[in-house]
Structures are given as C-alpha cells and as structure tokens.
N, C-alpha and C positions, 0 to 999 in steps of 0.2 A: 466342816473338815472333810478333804475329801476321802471317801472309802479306800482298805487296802485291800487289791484285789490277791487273793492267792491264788496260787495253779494246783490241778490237782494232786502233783506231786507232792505239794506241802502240807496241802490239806490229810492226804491219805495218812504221810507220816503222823501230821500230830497226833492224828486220832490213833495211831496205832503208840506212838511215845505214852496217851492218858492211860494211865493206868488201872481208872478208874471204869472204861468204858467198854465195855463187852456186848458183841453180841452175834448175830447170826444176817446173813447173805442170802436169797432165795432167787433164781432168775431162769425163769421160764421164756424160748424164744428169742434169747437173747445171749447163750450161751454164759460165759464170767465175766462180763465186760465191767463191771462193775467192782467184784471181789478180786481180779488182777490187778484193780490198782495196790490193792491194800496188800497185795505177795509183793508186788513190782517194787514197791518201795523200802521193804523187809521191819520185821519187828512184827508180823502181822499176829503173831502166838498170843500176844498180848492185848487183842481187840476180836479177833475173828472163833466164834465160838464153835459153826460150820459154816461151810459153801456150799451150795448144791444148784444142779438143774435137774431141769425134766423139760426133756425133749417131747415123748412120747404120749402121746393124748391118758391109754392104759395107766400110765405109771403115777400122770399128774391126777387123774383120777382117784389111783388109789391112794395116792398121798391126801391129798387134798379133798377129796369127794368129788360127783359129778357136777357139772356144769356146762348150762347150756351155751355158754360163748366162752373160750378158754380166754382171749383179752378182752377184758370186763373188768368192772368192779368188784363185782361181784365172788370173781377169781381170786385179784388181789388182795380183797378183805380173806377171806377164807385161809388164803396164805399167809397171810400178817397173822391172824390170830390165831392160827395150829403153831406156829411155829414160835410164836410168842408164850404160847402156853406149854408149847416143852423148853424151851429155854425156861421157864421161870420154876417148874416141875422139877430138871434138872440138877439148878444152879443156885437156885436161889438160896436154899439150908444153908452151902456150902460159902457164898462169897456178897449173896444178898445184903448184908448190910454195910458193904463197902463197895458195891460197883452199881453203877446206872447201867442196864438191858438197854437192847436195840435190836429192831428185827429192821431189816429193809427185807424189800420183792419187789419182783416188776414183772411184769407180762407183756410181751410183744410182739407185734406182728409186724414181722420186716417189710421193706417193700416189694409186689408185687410188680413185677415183669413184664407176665402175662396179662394181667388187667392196666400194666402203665400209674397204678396206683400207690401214692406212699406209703411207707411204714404207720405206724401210732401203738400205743400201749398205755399203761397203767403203772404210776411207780406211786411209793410210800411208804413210809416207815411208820412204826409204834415205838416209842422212845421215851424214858424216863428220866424224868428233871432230879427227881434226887432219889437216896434208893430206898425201896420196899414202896414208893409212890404211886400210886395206880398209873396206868402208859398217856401219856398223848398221842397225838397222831397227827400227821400229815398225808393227803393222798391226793397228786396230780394227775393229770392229764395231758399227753404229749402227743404232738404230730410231728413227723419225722420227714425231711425236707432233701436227704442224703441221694443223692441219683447212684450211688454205688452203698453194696452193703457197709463196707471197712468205715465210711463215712456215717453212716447210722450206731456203725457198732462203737466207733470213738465216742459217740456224742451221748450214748447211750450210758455207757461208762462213767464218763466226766459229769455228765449231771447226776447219777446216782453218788459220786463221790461228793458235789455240791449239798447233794439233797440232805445227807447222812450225815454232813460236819454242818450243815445251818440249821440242822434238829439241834445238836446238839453244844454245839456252843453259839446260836443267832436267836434261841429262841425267845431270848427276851425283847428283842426288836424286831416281830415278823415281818416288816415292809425290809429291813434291811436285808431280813433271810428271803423274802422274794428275793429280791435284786439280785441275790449270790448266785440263783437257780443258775443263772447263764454266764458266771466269770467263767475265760476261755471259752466260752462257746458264741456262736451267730445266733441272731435268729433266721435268715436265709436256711439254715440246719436244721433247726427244730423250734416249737411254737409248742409254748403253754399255754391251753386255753381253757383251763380246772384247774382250781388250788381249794382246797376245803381243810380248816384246821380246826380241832377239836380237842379235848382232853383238859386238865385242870391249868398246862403253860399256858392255854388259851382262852381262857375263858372271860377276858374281855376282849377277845377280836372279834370282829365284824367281819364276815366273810362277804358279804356284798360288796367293804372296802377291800376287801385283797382282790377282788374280781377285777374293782375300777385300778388297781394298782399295775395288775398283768397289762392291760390295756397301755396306761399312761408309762409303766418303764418297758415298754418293747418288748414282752415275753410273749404278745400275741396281739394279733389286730383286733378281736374283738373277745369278750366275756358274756357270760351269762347268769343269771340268776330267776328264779321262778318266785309265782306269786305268794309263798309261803315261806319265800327268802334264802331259801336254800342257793347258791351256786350248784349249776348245771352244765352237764355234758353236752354242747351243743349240738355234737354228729347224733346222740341218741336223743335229744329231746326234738330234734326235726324231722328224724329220720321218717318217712313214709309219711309226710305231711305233708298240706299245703300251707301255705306260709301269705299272712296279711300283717304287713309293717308300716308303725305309724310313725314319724321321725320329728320331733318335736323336742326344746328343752324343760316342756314341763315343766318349768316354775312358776305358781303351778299348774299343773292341770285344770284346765276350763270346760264349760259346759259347749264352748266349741269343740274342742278337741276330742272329748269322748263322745258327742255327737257326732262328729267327721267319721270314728271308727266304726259307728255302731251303723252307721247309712252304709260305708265301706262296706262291711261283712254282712249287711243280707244283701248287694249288688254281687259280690265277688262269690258268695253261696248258689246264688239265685243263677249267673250266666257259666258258671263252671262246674255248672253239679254237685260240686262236692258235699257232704253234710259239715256237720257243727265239731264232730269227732275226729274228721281227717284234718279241721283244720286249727292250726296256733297262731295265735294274734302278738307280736310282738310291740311294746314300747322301747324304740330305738332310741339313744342320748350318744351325739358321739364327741370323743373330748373338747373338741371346739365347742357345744355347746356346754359341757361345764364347765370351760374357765373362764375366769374375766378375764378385762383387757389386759393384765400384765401376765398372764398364762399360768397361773395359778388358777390351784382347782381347793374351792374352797369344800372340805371334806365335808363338812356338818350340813351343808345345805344341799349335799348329793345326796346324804342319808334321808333328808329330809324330804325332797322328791321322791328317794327308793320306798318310806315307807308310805308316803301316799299312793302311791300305784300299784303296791303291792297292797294295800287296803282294798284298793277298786279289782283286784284281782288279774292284776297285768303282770306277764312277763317278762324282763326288762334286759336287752341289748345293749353291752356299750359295746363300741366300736373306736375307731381313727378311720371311717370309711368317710372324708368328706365329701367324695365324690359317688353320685348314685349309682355309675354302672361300677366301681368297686365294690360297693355294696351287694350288688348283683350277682358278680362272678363268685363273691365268698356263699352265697345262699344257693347259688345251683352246686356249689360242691357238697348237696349236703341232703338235697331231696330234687326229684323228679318231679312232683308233683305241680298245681300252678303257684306262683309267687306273683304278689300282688303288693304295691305302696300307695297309702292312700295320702296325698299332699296338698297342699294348697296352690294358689293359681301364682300366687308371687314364687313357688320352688320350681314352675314350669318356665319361666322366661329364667329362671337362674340356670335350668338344665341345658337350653341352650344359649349360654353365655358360653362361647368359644373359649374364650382366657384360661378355663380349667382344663383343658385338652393339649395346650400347646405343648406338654412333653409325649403325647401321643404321634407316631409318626401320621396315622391317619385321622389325627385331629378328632373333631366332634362324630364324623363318618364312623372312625373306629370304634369311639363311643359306647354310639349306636347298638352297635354291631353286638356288644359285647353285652348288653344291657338289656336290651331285646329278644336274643338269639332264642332264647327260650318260651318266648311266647308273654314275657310278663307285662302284665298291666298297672296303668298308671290312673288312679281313681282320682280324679280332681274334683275339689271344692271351686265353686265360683267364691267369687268377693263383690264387696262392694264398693264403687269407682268413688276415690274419695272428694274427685272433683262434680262427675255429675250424679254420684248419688245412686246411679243405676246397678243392678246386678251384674256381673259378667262372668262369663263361663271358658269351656276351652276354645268355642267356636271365634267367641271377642278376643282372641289373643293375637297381638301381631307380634311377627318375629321378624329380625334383618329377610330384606327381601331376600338374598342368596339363597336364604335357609326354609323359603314358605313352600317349597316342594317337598322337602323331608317335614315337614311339620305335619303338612296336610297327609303323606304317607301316614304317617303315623294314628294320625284321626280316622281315616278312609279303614286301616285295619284293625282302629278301634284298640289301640295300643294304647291310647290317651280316650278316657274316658269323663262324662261330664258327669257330677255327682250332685245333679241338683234338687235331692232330696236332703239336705243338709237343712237344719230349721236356719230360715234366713233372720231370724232373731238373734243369732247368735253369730252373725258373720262381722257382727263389729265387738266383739268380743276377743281385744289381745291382751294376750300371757303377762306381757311388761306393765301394760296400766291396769291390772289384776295386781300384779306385786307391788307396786306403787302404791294402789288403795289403798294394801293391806300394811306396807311399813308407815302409813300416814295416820290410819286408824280411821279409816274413812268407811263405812257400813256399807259402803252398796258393793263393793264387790263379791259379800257373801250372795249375792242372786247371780256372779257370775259365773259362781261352781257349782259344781255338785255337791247335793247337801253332806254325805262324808267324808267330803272333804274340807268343807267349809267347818263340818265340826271337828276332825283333828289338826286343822290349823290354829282353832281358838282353843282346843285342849292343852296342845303341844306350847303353843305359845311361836307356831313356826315363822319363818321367814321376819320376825323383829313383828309380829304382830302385837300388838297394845288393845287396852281397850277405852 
C-alpha cells in the first residue's frame, strides 16, 4: 500500500492537537525555522515547552559548555541532553505520567559565500515512547544544497518538522521513518548522509541497514559505516586523509580481493609518501552490486557481507556511484589529499566503454576530466587471458583505436598503474564460483578465502552454506 505523504503543515498540527506530547525546540544557526512551524499552525501551548536560539558563540557556550567545533556532534548531543534534563527536572513530577518528552536541536552552518561552499549541520531528537521511559534517540546528518539562504532555511525547517513527527509516531517502522525524512522536500536541497538510532524503540535496528536504506530511497548518494559498525560521518571520517578504494561486491570476500588491497596500499604508500595514519582504506559496494536481477536488494545477505568485512576490519562505502568518475568527484569534496582505486583489468576496458558517457556533453573526454583532475590513481591488477593462459597487465590492454591516444596519455602519466605484485595464484580466483562452492557444499572454496572468513561463514551458516 502505498504510503500517505503529509505536509508539514499537518504534521505540525497533529503533533501540537496530541496532547500527550510535550517538549522543547533548540536551534542554533539556524534561527526558528523549525519551532515556526509548530506557532504557524497554532495550538502550539500544547506541545512546545520552549524555543530558543543562540546565535552567539559566548551565550551557546554558556548554555551548553564549550566546544571545539559549534556544528558537530558533539554540540548537538550536549544540546539534546541539557535540555532534555531540564525538561524532565522541570516537568516531569508534575505531568510525567501522562505525556511523552521530546527535545529536538540542530546546529548549522549556512552556506558560505565567500568560500562558494554549502550549508550542513546536525539535527536529532531524544524522544520517549511511553512515559517515565528512558529517551531514544535519533541524530542525522545533513548537507544543504539551497544556493540562496530562504531555501536552506525552508528545508531546514520542514525536515526538523518530519524529523520530530517520525520520532514520534513512525518509530515502530524506522525504514518508513527514514523515508518520511524528505516528504515535501528534494534531494537536489538537501542530502542525508548519517542516520544513527539508539534507545530501547530501537533496539533491534541495525544501523548499517538504515545506512544501506539512505542510499537505496534517495536521501543520499552514498553512506558510511566503520569497521566496528558504527555509521559514520563521511566529511569527518575523510577529512585530512588520503583515501585507497576497493569496489567490489564482496560476496564474499576472497583471498583475491584482499590481496589486490593489501599490494594496493604499500604501492599507493610507497609512491605518495603518505604513512599508514594519513591513510583510510575503504570497501566500496554500490547498489547495483547488491541487487539481483529483479532490483531487489536482498537485506540479510548485505548484513552478511557488512559483517564479514567489518571482521577483516574494513570500512565500508555504499554508494549509487556506478560510474567511476562520480565516484571521484563525491571523494575530492571531502579531502585534498591523494585518492587512489585499486581494480581489476576487466573494470579498465569498462572505464572506457563510451555508452556510460553519452549523457555527458563531453563524452568520455569530460569523463576524464572530471576523474583525473586531481591527480588520482588507478592501481590495476593484471589477469589471466582465459584463452591463452598468459598474464596480462595494463600495458596488454587494447582499447577502440579512437581512444589509444587518451589511454596511452593516461599510462605515460602513470594515471593507470600496473599492480603486478598481486600473488598470481590468486588471479583465477572469482567471488561467483566461491559462492557457488560454498551453496553446493563443495570444500575447496575454504582455500579461497581468508581463513576468518572462511570460519565465520561455516559458524554463521552464511550465504546457504551446509556441510
């Protein structure tokens, strides 16, 4: 059935009509954009317990304590929970066993001008499911897309009103309270690209699948999650690093694949300076690689991939970037430093397959342009020629004659680099007839992973493994 979307006019109203539902408004940065919906609509006496801002660095300080970045997380918790702890100080003697608390805040930082750079901030609420209950929580992460302020400030607004009526009456289906995040809104406006939910409404969510969910319903082109499975800030987990990404579907992971990375990062160490510290290693999966043929993304066997790679201690990247210089452009907005993809020789003859360019007006040229501009490198694996057996690297690649000028550009500045420290024992080793073995019950695949892997697949019982 399909969903009914509200506006946030109605939403405001109902929540100010529940009479059960009280709570408090904080918005630093961002003026009331938020708590005007809930005047705008009137009956607010009966939901809004304060409103407040702080403009001033001094003032939020002294409210809140210091802090070293004012839009942070950091900020926002501090905010959630002062202000949660005097509403419940307050209020609670007095009305506590018959209303549910709610704190929202949000911290933002408009867009800049002078730098040409967009808004972003921090929004979340603490919110209780029934009353005297300990709070749950919600706390996103927003990028702001508005080329004029009035258009930051609407969007700002209307998700805060989304955010604060899908705490409170969507919390029992969090994927459908994702989805609400953006009724009335674009994503061309604004991009979520952090959602983290906690508290006892949630305590069977899986926050890796609310990551893969941003991704697959449009709230953002790519999510993040770290090897201890947390969801991650992507501009603060890249930020003043350099960046080595492996893009694979990982079902599962083979003793190719984490050899490809591991040759990868001492070549990309070794010619870039960088140490082990400056740099993040990502495992890339983008929705195309998890669905099957009918475009379904079958949830338990993405879990099943997340927790093997987060065993091996991989960070993991979803994306909708099918194309690699999109991939590109999303990771130079995010650090300076070099970025580097290490791939195979079959993803090089796919980079230049023209047919993925044709809505570019500069074609495969523009591409280029876009993918390169920053200096990044392309680490290849050779393979092995399944007709004559032989090795082949980037030098054996042919491409349409048109295109063996930009190719050979590309090798000449070492843009496209051969990786042929790659153990060739492992170059006939694919991901599909690994998963094959393993739904057949067939032994020898365990020599074609890594050993913890191979043991939490037979612990787990993953991918239809038998014995």
């Amino acid at each position: 059935m399909e969903r009914e979307i509200k506006d946030p006019h109605q939403k405001a109203l109902a929540l100010n009509l529940d009479k059960k539902i009280y709570g408090t408004v904080a918005e630093i940065g961002a003026g009331q954009e938020t708590a005007r919906w809930f005047f705008r609509v009137g009956g607010a006496a009966g939901t809004i317990a304060k409103a407040m801002s702080a403009y001033s660095m001094k003032f939020s300080d002294a409210i809140y304590g210091p802090c070293k970045r004012y839009v942070s997380r950091d900020r926002l918790r501090s905010m959630l929970d002062l202000e949660y702890r005097l509403l419940i100080e307050r209020l609670n003697d007095s009305i506590g066993s018959e209303s549910t608390f709610f704190v929202f805040a949000n911290t933002v930082a408009a867009r800049s001008f002078t730098y040409k750079t967009d808004g972003h901030g921090w929004l979340g609420i603490h919110f209780q499911r029934l009353p005297n209950e300990e709070p749950s929580r919600i706390d996103i992460h927003v990028s702001l897309h508005g080329k004029q302020h009035v258009q930051d400030q609407e969007t700002l607004g209307i998700l805060g009103v989304n955010l604060i009526y899908g705490a409170m009456n969507l919390h029992e289906n969090p994927e459908e309270l994702v989805r609400s995040l953006l009724d009335q809104l674009y994503s061309e406006l604004v991009e979520i690209d952090m959602i983290e939910f906690t508290g006892p409404a949630f305590e069977q969510v899986d926050n890796r699948l609310m990551a893969l969910r941003l991704v697959q319903y449009g709230l953002s082109n790519a999510a993040m999650f770290t090897a201890d499975g947390h969801v991650a800030q992507i501009s603060d987990e890249l930020y003043g690093k350099a960046v080595l990404l492996e893009r694979s579907r990982f079902r599962p992971p083979t003793n190719f694949t984490v050899n490809l990375l591991e040759c990868a990062q001492k070549a990309f160490i070794d010619e870039s300076g960088i140490s082990t510290d400056e740099l993040i290693e990502l495992s890339e999966m983008t929705l195309a690689n998890l669905s099957e043929k009918n475009h379904d993304i079958d949830v338990q066997d993405f879990l099943y991939r997340a927790d093997i790679l987060c065993s091996l201690g991989k960070s993991v990247l979803i994306s909708n970037f099918g194309e690699y210089y999109r991939l590109a452009q999303f990771l130079f907005r995010y650090t300076r430093k070099p970025i580097a993809f290490t791939v195979g020789l079959p993803s090089i003859k796919e980079i230049f397959d023209e047919k993925y360019y044709a809505d570019l007006p500069g074609g495969i040229l523009e591409s280029f342009g876009r993918m390169f501009k920053h200096d990044l490198k392309l680490y290849v694996s050779p393979m092995i020629d399944p007709i004559s057996g032989e090795k082949t690297g980037v030098h054996d690649l042919c491409v349409d004659s048109h295109l063996r000028h930009l190719y050979a550009h590309l090798l000449e500045n070492k843009c496209v680099r051969d990786l042929d420290t790659v153990n060739e024992e492992y170059l006939s080793i694919f991901s599909h007839e690994v998963l094959r073995n393993i739904k057949k019950g067939y032994a020898e695949w365990e020599s074609m992973v890594p050993e913890p892997v191979a043991r939490m697949i037979k612990e787990h019982r993953l991918f239809d493994w038998h014995e």
